[in-house]
C-alpha positions in Angstrom: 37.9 27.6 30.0 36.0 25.4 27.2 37.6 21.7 26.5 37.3 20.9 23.0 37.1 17.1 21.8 35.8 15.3 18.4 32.6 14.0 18.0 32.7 11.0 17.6 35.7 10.6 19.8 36.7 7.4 18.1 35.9 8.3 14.3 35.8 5.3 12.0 35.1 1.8 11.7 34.0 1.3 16.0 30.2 0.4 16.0 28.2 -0.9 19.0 30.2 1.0 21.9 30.2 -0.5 25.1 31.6 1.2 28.5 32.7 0.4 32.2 34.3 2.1 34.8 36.7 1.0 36.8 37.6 3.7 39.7 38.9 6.3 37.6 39.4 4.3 34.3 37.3 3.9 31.7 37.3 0.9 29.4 35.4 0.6 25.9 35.0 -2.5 23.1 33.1 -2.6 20.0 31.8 -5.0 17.6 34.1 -6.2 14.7 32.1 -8.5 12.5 34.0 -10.9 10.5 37.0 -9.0 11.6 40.1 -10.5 12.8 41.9 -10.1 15.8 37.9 -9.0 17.3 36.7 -6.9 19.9 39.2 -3.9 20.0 39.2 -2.8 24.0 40.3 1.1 24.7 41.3 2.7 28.3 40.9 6.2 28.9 41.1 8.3 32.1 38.4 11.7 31.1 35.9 10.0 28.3 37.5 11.9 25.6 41.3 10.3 24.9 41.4 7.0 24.2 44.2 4.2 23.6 43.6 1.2 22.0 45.2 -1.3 24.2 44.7 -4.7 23.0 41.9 -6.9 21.0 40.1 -9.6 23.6 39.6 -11.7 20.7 43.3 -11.8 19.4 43.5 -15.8 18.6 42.1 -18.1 16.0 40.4 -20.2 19.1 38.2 -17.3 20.5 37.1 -16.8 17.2 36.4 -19.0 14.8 34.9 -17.2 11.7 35.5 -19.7 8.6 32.0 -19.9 8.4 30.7 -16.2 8.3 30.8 -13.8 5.3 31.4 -10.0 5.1 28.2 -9.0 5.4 26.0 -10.0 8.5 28.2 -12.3 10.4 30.6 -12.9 13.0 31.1 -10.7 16.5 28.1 -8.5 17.7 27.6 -6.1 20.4 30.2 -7.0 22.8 29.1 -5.7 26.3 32.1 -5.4 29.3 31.4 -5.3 32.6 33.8 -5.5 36.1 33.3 -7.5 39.1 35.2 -8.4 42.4 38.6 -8.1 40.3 37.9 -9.5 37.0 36.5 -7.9 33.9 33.9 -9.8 31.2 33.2 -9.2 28.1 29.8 -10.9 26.4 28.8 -11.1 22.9 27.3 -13.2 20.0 29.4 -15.1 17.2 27.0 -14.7 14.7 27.2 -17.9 12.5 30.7 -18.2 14.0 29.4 -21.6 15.6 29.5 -20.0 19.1 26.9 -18.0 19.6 26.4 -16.0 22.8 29.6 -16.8 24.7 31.7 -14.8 27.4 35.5 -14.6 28.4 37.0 -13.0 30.9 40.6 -11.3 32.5 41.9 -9.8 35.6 43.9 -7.1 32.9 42.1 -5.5 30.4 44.6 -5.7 28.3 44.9 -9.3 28.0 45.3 -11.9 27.8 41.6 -12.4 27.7 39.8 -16.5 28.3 39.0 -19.2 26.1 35.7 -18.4 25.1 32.5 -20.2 27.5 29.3 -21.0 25.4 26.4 -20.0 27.1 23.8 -22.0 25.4 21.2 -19.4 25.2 18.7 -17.7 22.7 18.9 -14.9 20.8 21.2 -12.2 20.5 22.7 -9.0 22.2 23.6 -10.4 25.6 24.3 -8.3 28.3 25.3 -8.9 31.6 23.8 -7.3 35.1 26.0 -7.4 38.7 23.6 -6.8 41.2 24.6 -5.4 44.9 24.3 -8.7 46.3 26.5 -10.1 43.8 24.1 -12.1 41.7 24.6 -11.9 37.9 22.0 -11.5 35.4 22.0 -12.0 31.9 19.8 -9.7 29.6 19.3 -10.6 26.0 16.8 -10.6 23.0 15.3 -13.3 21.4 11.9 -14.3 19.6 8.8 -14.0 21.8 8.2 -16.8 23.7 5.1 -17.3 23.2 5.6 -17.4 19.0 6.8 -14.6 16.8 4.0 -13.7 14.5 6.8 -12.3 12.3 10.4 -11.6 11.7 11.9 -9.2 14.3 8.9 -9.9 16.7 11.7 -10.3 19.9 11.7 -10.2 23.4 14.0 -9.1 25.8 14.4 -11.4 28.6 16.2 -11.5 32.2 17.8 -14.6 33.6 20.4 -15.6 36.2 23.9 -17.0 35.3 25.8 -18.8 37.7 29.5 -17.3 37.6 31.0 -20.7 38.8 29.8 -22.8 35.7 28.7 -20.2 33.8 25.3 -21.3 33.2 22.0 -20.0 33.0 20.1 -20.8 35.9 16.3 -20.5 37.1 13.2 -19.5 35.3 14.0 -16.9 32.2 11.3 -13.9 32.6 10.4 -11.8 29.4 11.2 -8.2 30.6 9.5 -6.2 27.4 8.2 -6.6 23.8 8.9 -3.3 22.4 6.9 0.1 22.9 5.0 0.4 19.6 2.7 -2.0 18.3 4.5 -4.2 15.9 7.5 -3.6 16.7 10.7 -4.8 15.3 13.8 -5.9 16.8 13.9 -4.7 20.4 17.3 -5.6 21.2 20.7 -3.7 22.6 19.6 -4.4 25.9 21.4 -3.3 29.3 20.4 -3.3 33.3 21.1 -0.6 35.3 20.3 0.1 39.3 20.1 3.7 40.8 18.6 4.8 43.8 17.2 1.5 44.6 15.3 1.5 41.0 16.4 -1.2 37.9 16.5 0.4 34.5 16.3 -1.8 31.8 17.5 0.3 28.6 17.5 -0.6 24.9 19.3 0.6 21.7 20.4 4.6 22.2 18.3 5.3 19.0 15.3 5.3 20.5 16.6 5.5 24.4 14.3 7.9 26.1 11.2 6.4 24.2 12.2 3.1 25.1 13.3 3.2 28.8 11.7 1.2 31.6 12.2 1.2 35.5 10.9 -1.2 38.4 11.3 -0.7 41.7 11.3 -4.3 44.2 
């Protein structure tokens, strides 16, 4: 018997999906911009219904946004992850006066931390929860070594330290894009299988642009 659902399965304003799994539930945020309450977080148990059950950004302190405008600004690609009983969710505040930040709750649903500044570069953070427990944060900034014009980014790869929440260690650049002159490699995201670390970028371009190490 075919299962119908709609594509997309949430239709309207939800850009910049991000997913984890949780035994069998499934939890989802996107971006909201300038948007207040931000960061809209959905539950579903098959990948096809979902219920919006709460906002992680739902007061004034998590997000300050006097400063950003319509167009451009305020809360980008949130990324969730889960971890020894607590869930996180990581994003930029884009002129917000935050910048990449991270908060966190043992419910989904909330309530959800007073946002942690992270202090770092760039844009599109992601985090990584590796089998030993270590956490990695993956983001995009500009290249190191001087961007010889706008959009020429990195992604990079560096530890954070879950107790103070603070990058730690050397940062290594992880990839510069797969075309010559390329602009904006960013979305980034970690992923193990099978003893192999897949560092994946925006979906648009997804299968040109994925990488895999093995250590």
């Amino acid at each position: 018997m075919k299962k119908l659902y709609n594509n997309p399965i949430l239709p309207g304003f939800y850009p910049d999906p991000s997913m984890c799994r949780v035994g069998n539930d499934y939890y989802l945020v996107t971006s909201t911009f300038c948007y207040f309450p931000g960061i809209p977080i959905f539950h579903s148990t098959d990948l096809v219904h979902w219920n919006q059950i709460g906002n992680v950004l739902d007061r004034e302190s998590q997000i300050p946004l006097a400063d950003t405008h319509l167009a451009g600004d305020g809360i980008y690609a949130p990324t969730i992850r889960y971890h020894d009983g607590t869930f996180y969710v990581i994003t930029t505040n884009v002129r917000g006066g935050l910048g990449n930040f991270i908060v966190t709750a043992k419910d989904p649903a909330g309530p959800w931390s007073e946002p942690v500044a992270l202090h770092s570069e760039g844009i599109d953070p992601s985090l990584f929860f590796d089998d030993n427990g270590r956490c990695y944060y993956c983001g995009t900034k500009g290249r190191r070594e001087g961007s010889r014009y706008f959009g020429d980014n990195e992604i990079y790869i560096q530890e954070l330290d879950l107790k103070t929440m603070k990058l730690i260690g050397e940062s290594w650049p992880a990839w510069h894009g797969a075309l010559r002159n390329v602009e904006w490699p960013e979305g980034p995201h970690i992923y193990k299988k099978d003893g192999w670390y897949y560092l994946a970028r925006a979906l648009a371009n997804l299968l040109r642009d994925i990488r895999a190490t093995r250590f």
